[in-house]
C-alpha positions in Angstrom: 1.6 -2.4 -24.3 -1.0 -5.5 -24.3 -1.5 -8.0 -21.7 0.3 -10.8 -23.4 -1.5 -14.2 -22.5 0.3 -17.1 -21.5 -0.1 -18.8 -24.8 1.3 -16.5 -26.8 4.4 -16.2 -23.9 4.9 -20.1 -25.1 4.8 -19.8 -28.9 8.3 -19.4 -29.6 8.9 -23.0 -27.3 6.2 -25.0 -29.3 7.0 -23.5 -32.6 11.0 -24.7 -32.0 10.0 -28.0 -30.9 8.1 -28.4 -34.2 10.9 -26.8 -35.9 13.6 -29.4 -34.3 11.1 -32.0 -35.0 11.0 -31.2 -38.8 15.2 -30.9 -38.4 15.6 -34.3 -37.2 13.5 -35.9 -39.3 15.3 -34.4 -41.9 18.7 -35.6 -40.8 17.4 -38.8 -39.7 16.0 -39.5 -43.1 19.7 -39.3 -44.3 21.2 -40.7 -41.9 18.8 -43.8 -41.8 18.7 -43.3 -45.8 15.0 -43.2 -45.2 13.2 -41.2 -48.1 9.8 -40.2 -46.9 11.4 -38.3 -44.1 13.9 -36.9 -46.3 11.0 -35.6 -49.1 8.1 -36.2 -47.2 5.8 -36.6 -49.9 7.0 -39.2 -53.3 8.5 -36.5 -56.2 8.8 -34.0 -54.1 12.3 -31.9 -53.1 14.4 -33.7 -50.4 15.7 -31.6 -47.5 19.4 -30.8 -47.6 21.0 -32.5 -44.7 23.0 -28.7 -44.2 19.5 -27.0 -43.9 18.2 -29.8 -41.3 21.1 -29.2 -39.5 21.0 -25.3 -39.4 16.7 -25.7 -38.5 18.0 -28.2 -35.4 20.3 -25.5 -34.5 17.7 -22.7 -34.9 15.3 -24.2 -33.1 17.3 -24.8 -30.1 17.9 -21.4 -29.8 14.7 -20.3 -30.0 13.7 -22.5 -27.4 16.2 -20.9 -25.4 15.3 -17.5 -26.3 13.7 -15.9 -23.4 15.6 -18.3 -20.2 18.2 -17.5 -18.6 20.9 -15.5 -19.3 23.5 -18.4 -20.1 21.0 -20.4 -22.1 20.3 -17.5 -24.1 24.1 -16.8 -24.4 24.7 -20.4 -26.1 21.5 -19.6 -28.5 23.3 -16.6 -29.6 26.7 -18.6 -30.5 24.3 -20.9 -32.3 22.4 -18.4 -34.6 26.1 -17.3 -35.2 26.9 -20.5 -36.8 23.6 -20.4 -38.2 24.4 -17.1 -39.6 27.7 -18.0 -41.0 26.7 -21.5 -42.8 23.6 -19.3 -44.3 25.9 -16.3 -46.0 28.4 -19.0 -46.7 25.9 -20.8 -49.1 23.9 -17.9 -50.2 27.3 -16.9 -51.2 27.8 -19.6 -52.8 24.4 -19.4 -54.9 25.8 -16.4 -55.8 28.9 -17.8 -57.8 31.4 -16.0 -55.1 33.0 -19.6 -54.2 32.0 -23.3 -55.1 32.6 -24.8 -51.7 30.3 -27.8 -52.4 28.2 -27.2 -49.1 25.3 -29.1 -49.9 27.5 -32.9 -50.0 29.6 -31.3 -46.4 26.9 -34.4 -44.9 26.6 -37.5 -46.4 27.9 -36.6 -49.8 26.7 -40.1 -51.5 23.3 -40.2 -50.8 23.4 -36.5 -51.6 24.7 -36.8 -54.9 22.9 -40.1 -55.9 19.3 -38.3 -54.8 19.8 -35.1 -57.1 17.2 -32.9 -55.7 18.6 -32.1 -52.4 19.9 -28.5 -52.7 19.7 -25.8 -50.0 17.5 -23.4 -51.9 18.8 -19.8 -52.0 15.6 -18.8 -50.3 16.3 -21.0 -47.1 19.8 -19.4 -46.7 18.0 -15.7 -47.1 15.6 -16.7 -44.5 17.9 -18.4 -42.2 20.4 -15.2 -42.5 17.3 -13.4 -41.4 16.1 -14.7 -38.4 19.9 -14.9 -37.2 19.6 -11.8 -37.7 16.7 -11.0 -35.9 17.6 -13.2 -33.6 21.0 -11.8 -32.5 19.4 -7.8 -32.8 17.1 -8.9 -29.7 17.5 -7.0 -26.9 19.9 -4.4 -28.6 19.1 -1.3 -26.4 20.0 0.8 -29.5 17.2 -0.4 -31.4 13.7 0.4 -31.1 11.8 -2.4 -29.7 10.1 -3.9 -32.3 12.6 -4.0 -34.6 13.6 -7.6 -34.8 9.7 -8.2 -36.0 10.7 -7.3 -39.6 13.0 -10.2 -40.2 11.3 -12.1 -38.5 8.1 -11.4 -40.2 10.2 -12.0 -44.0 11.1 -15.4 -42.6 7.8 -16.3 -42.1 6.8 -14.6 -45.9 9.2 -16.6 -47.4 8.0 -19.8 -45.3 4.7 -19.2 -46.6 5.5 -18.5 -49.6 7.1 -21.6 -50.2 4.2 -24.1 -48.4 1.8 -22.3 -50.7 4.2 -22.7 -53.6 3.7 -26.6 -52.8 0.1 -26.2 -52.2 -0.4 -25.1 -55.6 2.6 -27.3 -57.4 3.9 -24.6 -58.4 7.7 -25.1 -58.5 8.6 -21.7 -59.8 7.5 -20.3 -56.3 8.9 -22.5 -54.0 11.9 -23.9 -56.0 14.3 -26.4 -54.7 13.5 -26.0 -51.1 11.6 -28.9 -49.4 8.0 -28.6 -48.5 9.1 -29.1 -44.5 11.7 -26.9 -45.1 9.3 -24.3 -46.1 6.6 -25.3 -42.9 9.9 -25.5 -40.6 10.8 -21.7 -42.1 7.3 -20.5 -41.7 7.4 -21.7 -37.7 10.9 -19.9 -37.1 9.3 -17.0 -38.7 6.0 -17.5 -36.0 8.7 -18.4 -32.6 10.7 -15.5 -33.4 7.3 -12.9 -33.5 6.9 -14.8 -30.7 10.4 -13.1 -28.8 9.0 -9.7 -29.4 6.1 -9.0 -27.0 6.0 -5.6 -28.0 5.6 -6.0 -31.4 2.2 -4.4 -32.5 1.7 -7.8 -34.9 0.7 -9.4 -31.7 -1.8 -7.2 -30.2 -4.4 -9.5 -31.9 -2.6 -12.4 -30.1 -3.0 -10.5 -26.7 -6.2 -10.1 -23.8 -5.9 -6.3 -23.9 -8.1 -4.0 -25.5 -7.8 -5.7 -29.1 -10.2 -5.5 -32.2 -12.3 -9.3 -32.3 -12.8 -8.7 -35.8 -9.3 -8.8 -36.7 -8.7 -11.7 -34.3 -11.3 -13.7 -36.1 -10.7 -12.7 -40.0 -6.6 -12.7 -40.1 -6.5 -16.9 -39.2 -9.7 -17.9 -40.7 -9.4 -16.1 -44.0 -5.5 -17.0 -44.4 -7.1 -21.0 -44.2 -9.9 -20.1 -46.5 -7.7 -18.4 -49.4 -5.1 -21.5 -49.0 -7.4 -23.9 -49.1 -10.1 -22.7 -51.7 -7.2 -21.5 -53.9 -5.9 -25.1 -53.4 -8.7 -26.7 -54.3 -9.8 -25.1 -56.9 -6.5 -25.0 -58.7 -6.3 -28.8 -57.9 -9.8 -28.9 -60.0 -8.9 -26.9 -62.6 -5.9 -28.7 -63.5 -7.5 -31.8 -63.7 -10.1 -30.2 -65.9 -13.4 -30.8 -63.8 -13.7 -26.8 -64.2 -12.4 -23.7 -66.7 -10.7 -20.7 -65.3 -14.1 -18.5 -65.3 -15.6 -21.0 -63.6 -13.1 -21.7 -60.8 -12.6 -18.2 -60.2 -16.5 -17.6 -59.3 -16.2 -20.9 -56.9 -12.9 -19.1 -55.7 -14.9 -15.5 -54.6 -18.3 -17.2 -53.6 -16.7 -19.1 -50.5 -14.3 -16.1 -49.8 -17.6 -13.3 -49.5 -19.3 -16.1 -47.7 -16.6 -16.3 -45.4 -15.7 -12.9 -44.7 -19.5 -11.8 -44.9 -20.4 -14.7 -41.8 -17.0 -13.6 -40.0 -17.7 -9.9 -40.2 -21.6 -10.1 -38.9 -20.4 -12.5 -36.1 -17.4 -10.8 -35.4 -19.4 -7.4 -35.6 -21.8 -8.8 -32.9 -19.3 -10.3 -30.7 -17.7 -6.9 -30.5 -21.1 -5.1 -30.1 -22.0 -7.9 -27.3 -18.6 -7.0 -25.9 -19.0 -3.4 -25.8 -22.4 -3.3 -24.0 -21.3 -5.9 -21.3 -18.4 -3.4 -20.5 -20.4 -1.0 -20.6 -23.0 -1.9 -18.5 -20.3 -3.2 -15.9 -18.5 0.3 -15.8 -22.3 2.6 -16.0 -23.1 0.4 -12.7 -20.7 0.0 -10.9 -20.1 4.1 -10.7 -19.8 5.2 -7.0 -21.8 8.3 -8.7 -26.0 8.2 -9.6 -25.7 8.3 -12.9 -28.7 7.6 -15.6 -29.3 8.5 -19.7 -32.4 10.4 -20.7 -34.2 11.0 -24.0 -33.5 14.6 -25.4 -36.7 14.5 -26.9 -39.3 12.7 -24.5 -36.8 13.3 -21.5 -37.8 9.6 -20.4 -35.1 7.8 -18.6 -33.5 5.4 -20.9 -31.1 3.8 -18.3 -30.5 4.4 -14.4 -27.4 2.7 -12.6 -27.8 0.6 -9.1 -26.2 3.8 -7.5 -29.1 6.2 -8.0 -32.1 3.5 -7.6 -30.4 3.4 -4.4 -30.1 7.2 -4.0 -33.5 8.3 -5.4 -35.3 5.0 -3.7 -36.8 3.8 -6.8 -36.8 0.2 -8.4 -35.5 0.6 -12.1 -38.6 -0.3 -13.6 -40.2 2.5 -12.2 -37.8 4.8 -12.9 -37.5 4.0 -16.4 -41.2 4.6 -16.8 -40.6 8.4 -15.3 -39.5 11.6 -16.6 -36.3 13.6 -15.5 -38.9 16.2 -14.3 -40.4 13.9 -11.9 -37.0 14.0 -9.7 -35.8 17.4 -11.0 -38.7 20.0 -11.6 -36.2 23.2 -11.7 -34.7 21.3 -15.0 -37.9 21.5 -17.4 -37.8 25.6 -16.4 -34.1 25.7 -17.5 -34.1 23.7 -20.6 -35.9 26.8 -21.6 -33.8 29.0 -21.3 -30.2 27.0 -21.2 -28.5 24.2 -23.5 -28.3 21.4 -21.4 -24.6 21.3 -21.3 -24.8 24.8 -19.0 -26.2 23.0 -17.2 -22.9 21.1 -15.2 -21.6 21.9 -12.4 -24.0 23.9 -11.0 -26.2 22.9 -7.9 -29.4 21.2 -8.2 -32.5 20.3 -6.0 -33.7 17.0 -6.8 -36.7 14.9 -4.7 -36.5 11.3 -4.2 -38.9 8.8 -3.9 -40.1 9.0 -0.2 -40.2 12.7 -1.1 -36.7 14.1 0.5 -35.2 16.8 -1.5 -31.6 16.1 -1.7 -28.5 18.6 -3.2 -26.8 17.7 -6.6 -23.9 18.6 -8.8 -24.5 17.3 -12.3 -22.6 17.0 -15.3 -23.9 15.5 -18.9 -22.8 14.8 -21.9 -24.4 13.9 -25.1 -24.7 10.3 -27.0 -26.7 8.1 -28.9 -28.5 5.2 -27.1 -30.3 2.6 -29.4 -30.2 5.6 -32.2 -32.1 8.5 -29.7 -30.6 11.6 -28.8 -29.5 11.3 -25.5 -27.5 12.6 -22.5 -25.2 10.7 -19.9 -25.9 12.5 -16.7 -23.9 12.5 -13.3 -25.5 13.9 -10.7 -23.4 13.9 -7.1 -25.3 13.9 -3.8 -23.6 16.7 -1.6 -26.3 17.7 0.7 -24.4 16.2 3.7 -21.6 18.0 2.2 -23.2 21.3 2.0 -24.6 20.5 5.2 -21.0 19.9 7.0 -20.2 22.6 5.3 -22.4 24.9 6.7 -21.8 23.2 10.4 -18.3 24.2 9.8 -19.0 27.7 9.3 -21.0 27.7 12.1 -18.2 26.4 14.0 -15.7 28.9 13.1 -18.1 31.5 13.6 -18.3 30.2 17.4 -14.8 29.4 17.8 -14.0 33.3 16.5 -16.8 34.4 19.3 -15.2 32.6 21.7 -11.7 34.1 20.9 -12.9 37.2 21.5 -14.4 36.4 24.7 -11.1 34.7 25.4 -9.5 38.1 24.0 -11.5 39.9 26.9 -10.8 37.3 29.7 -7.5 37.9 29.2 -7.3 41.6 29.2 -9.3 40.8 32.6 -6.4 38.9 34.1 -4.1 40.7 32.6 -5.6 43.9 34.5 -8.1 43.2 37.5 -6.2 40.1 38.9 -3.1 41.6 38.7 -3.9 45.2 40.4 -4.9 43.2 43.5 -1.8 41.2 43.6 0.2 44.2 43.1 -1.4 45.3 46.3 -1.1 42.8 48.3 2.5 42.5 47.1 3.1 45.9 48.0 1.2 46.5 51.2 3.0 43.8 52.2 6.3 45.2 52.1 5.4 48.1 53.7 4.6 46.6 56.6 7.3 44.6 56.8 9.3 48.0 55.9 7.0 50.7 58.3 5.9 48.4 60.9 9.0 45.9 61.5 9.5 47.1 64.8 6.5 45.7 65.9 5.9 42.3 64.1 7.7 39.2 65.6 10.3 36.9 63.9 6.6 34.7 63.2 4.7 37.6 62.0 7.2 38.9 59.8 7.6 35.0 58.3 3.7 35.3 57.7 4.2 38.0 55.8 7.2 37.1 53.3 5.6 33.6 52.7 2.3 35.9 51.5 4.7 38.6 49.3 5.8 35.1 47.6 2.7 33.4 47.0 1.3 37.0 45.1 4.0 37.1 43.3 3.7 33.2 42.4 0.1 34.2 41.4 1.5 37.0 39.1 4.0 34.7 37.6 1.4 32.1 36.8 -0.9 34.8 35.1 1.6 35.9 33.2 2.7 32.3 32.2 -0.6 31.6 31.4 -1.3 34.5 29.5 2.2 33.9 27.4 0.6 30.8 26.7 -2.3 31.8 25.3 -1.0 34.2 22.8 1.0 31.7 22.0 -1.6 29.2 20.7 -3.6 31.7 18.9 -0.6 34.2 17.5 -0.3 34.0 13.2 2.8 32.7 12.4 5.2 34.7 10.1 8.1 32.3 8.8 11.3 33.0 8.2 14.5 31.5 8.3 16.6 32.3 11.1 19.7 30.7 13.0 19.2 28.9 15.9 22.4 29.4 17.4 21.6 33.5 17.6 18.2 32.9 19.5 20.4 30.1 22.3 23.6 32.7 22.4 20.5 36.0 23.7 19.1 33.7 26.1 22.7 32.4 27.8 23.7 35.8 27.8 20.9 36.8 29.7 21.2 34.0 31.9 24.8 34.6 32.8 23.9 38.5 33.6 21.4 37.3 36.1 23.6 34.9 37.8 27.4 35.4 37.0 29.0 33.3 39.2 27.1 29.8 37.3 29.8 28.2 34.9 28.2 26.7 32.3 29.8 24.9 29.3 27.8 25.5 25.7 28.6 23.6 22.7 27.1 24.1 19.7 27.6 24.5 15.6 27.9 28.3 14.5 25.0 27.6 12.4 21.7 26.2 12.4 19.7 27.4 10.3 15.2 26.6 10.8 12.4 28.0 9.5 9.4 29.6 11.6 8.3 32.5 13.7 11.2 34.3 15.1 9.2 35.7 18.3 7.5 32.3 19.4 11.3 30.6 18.4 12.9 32.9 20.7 10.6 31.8 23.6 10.4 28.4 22.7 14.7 28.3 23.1 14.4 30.6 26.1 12.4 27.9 27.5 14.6 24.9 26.8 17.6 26.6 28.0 16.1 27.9 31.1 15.3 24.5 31.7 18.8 23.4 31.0 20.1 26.2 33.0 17.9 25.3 36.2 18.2 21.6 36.4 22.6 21.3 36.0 22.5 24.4 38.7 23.5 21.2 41.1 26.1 19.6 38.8 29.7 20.9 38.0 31.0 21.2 35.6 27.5 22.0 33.8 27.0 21.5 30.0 24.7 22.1 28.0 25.2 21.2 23.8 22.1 22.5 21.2 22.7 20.5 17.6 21.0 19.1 14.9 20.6 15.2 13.8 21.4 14.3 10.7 18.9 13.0 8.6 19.6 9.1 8.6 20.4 9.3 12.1 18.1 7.1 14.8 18.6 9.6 17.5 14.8 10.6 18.8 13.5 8.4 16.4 11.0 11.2 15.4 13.2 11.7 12.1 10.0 12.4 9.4 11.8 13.7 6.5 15.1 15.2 5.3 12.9 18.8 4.7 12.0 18.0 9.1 15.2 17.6 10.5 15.8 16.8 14.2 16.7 19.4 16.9 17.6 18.6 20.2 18.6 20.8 23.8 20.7 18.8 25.9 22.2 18.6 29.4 23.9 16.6 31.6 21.7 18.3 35.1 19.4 15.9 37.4 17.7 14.5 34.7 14.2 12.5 35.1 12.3 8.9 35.3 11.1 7.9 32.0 8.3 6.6 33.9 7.0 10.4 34.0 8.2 11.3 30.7 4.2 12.0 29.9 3.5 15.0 32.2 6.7 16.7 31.4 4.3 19.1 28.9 1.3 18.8 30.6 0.5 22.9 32.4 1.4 22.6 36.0 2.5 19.3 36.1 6.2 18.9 37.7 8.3 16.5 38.4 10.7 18.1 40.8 9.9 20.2 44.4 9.6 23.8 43.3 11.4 24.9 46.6 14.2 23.2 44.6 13.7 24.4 41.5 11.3 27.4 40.8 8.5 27.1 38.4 5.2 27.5 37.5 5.3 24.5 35.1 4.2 26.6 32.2 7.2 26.2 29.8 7.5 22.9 28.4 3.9 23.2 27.7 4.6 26.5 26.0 7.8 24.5 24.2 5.3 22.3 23.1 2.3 24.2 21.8 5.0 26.3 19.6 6.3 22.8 17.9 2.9 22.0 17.3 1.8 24.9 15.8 4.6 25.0 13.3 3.3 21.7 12.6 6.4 19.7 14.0 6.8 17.1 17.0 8.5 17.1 20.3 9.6 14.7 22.8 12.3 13.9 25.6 14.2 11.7 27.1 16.5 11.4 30.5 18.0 9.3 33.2 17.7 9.7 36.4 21.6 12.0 37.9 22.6 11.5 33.7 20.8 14.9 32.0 17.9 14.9 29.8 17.5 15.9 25.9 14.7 18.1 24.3 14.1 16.5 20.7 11.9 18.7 18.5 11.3 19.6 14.5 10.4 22.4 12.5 9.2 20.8 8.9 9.8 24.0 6.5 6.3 23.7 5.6 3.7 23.2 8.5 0.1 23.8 9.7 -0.7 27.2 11.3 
């Protein structure tokens, strides 16, 4: 659809306020019994007072065509009556009734003036553009459908001014010569309702064809007038037929010859200023080269800037001077392989620099030539590269991690085992003869080893953790919380502990790292309401316009939450909660080796979702987390 310009969004007003104009005048020139507004010109046909009436009427429903919706509301009711008063006469013309219409207003002057009928052409044209009028805006009907009554009241509008023009009273008949200007303007206002119409694309500031923006008005004045003119002439014999026919086509070739060259090099003009705007302003070096001499024809700002070159040098060069490898493959390719391929091309100061180039043939000032594109991506091959080198590293150094962690895994933990065990055979073998003290020194060194072993294998769980593949699949939640209560309530029978939850909740991820991330978070649960009676503990799901969290992303991430009414926390140290080793409580009061909310957390964020808590110091604490269906590995 066009741009419509603000003009042409205000020709339907300024056509109805000529139209009203032309109405009133009409009527006033009865009413006042005034005969130059009633005929305009001496002799000629008066305007019927009904037909001044129904153009007052018209016109103030065009005005109100595109306001508001009550305004256009009352135009519609108008054009109604407008509609009605039209088929009623035309009717009429048509020997249907005699309802003496034309003498309805002032009926003496009417009848004494004798040339004041409403032509059966005004009642046509009035039916149409009620018509039209009252089809706007009909969803039914294609868009620009109103245009073609609107465009036959404007034919017959013209039709009848020319029929004036010309005095020729077998074209324009008994309407008035206003009548037929006032018709022609309707006909204009109510193109003017239908912005879509394709008409008005000359009208518009879109992409639109100068040539036909210049011809259509200037050639319409020169046929009127010359054809005026010249009939005017010949009927007053100052030239034959032959004669006035050659003065007719001599200004008309003129015309249309001076309009067409002009025109044709607006449009040109046009053309290359666009042109030139969208060739430089490309983000991409971009130049056109001579398929014959290979001589750069035209280089944008974009490579005199990439090659270092001022365009007047550049336009005195060759495309071998910046690409040598090309002259080689011309050879032995069209230049159209040529594209997308990688190219070494050398600047100005000498740099070489990596292309990708694409072309495509034209003709510039009539020679054979070829737009070319050519993309700098030597940083980008160069990052790219970088990056390889980087995940070659990063795999090197997983391997190396690989083999730290079978070191742990194997020499740490052989010496704690003996020290663990030793240990306890002294205290078992040798009890006799160790003191209350020595026997304390002991036990406190059987728990630190086997602190030490925890941590390891914490630590190590942790690490295969962040560096497992993921396999997705969905999976209910509820299964993975019911295996870890039950194993909590083996271990400790005698805790009761309340667990609400929904049967079903179904996520999406890696059912091994989702089982330790719940074990986790109920652990957790389990250790910190060990104090509080009776315990709870509820595992849900937020729904998707709920606030809760507030890390809601989308409905396909939906918000999970572990919660408990234990010992909760201070806000004020919500930011170490995942942090390795950092705790928040004494771990003579609650064991720990601080691994597991960091493990909690490094399983959210490989899934690609987000965790967070929150808690109140003797009120519980909540674990919010998501699982988007579809996350990063």
């Amino acid at each position: 659809m066009p741009v419509v310009n603000q003009g042409l969004l205000a020709l339907h007003r300024w056509t109805a306020i000529c139209v009203a104009i032309l109405g009133l005048g009409g009527a006033l020139g009865w009413g006042l019994n005034l005969s130059w507004l009633r005929t305009v010109l001496p002799g000629e046909v008066a305007m019927n007072p009904l037909s001044a009436l129904c153009l007052v009427i018209a016109a103030l429903s065009l005005y109100h065509g595109s306001r508001a919706r009550v305004a256009r509301l009352a135009g519609r009711v108008g054009m109604t009556v407008v509609l009605a008063l039209a088929l009623a006469r035309g009717l009429e013309h048509l020997g249907l009734w005699q309802l003496g219409m034309d003498r309805w207003l002032f009926p003496s002057r009417v009848a004494s003036s004798g040339n004041a009928e409403m032509a059966f052409t005004t009642c046509l044209a009035l039916v149409l553009f009620a018509g039209g009028y009252l089809l706007l805006g009909q969803e039914w009907l294609p868009p620009g459908a109103p245009l073609i009554p609107f465009i036959g009241v404007g034919t017959l509008g013209l039709t009848g001014v020319m029929g004036h023009l010309y005095s020729l009273s077998i074209v324009h008949g008994p309407m008035a010569i206003h009548t037929s200007l006032a018709l022609l303007l309707l006909g204009t206002g109510g193109i003017g309702l239908v912005p879509r119409g394709r008409l008005l694309n000359f009208l518009s500031d879109g992409p639109v064809n100068p040539i036909t923006k210049r011809l259509l008005p200037t050639l319409s004045i020169v046929f009127i007038g010359a054809g005026w003119l010249l009939m005017l002439g010949w009927r007053r014999g100052y030239a034959s037929a032959p004669s006035s026919l050659v003065a007719f086509a001599a200004p008309t070739l003129i015309a249309l010859g001076v309009l067409i060259l002009m025109s044709t090099n607006a449009w040109v003009r046009r053309s290359e200023q666009r042109f030139q705007l969208l060739f430089h302003t490309l983000p991409v070096s971009s130049w056109v080269y001579d398929r014959r001499s290979l001589r750069f024809l035209a280089v944008n700002r974009c490579a005199l800037s990439t090659y270092g070159y001022t365009a007047e040098e550049m336009t005195s060069m060759t495309i071998g001077d910046v690409h040598p490898q090309l002259l080689a493959a011309l050879e032995e390719d069209e230049p159209s392989s040529l594209s997308g391929r990688t190219w070494r091309h050398r600047k100005g100061d000498g740099t070489v620099i990596e292309v990708e180039m694409s072309s495509h043939p034209l003709d510039f000032d009539g020679h054979p030539a070829r737009l070319v594109l050519a993309r700098d991506v030597t940083l980008e091959r160069r990052n790219a590269l970088e990056l390889a080198k980087y995940a070659s590293d990063l795999e090197t150094l997983n391997r190396e991690l690989d083999a730290f962690s079978y070191s742990v895994s194997h020499d740490l933990r052989a010496p704690l085992r003996s020290i663990d065990g030793f240990s306890q055979a002294l205290l078992e073998d040798y009890s006799d003869s160790l003191d209350a003290v020595g026997k304390s020194y002991l036990e406190r060194v059987r728990a630190a080893a086997q602190r030490m072993a925890a941590l390891i294998d914490d630590l190590l769980n942790l690490s295969r953790v962040s560096r497992a593949a993921l396999k997705r699949r969905t999976i209910n939640l509820c299964a993975l919380v019911d295996a870890a209560v039950t194993e909590l309530r083996t271990a400790d029978p005698t805790r009761e502990v309340t667990i609400e939850m929904p049967p079903n909740i179904e996520v999406t991820g890696d059912p091994s790292l989702l089982k330790i991330l719940i074990t986790n978070l109920i652990e957790n649960a389990w250790k910190y309401t060990g104090s509080v009676s009776p315990a709870r503990i509820e595992v849900g799901v937020i729904d998707c316009n709920a606030s809760e969290g507030q890390i809601q992303e989308s409905p396909d991430s939906p918000t999970y939450f572990v919660r408990d009414n234990g010992i909760g926390f201070d806000m004020v140290h919500a930011n170490k909660l995942f942090t390795p080793f950092q705790r928040l409580h004494s771990s003579r009061d609650f064991p720990g080796t601080g691994i597991g909310l960091a493990t909690v957390q490094r399983i959210v964020h490989r899934h690609g979702g987000r965790v967070r808590a929150e808690g109140k110091v003797n009120d519980g604490a909540t674990f919010f987390f998501t699982l988007p269906k579809k996350g990063s590995d």
